[in-house]
N, C-alpha and C positions, 0 to 999 in steps of 0.2 A: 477492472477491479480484480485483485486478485485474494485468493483464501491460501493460509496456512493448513495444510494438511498436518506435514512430517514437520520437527526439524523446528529450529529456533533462528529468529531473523531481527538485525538490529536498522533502525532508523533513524537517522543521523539528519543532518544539516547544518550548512557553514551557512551562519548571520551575518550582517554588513558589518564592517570592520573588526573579522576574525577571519583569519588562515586556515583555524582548523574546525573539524564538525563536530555537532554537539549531539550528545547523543539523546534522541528525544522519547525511545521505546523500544524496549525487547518483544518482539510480538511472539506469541506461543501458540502449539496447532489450535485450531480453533479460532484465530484470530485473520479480521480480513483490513486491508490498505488498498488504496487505490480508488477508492470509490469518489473523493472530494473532485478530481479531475475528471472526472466523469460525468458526474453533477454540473460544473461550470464550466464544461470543456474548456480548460487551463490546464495549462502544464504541469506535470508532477511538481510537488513541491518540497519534496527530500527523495531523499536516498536511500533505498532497501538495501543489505550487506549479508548474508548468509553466513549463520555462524559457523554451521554444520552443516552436510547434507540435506538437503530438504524437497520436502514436496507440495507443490504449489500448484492449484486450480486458480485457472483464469477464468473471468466473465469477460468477455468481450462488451463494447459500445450499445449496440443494439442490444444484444439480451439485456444487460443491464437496464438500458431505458424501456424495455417492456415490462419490465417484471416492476421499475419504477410506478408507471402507467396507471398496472393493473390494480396495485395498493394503493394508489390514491381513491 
């Protein structure tokens, strides 16, 4: 999972019979992606693109699923 710290980031994806990707959210700091594939270990299911410089904290697998755990 990752957190927006810095910096503005768009997320896209190309649908079945389209060439080109659609843009599905401008994420703003404060805002986090990554966590659905994490949840149902599956593969990312779009594309992050960096509008600007930015900065980005990771959760890794394991933290993630502990801190999942502990809030149940």
């Amino acid at each position: 999972m990752y957190v927006l710290e810095q910096g503005s980031l768009d997320c896209t994806k190309i649908f079945n019979g389209s060439t080109e990707p659609t843009l599905l959210k401008t994420y703003q700091p404060g805002e986090g992606f990554g966590e659905l594939a994490l949840l149902y270990n599956v593969p990312r299911a779009a594309t992050i693109t960096a509008n600007e410089n930015s900065t980005v904290w990771r959760l890794d697998r394991d933290t993630f699923n502990n801190i999942v755990k502990e809030a149940a």
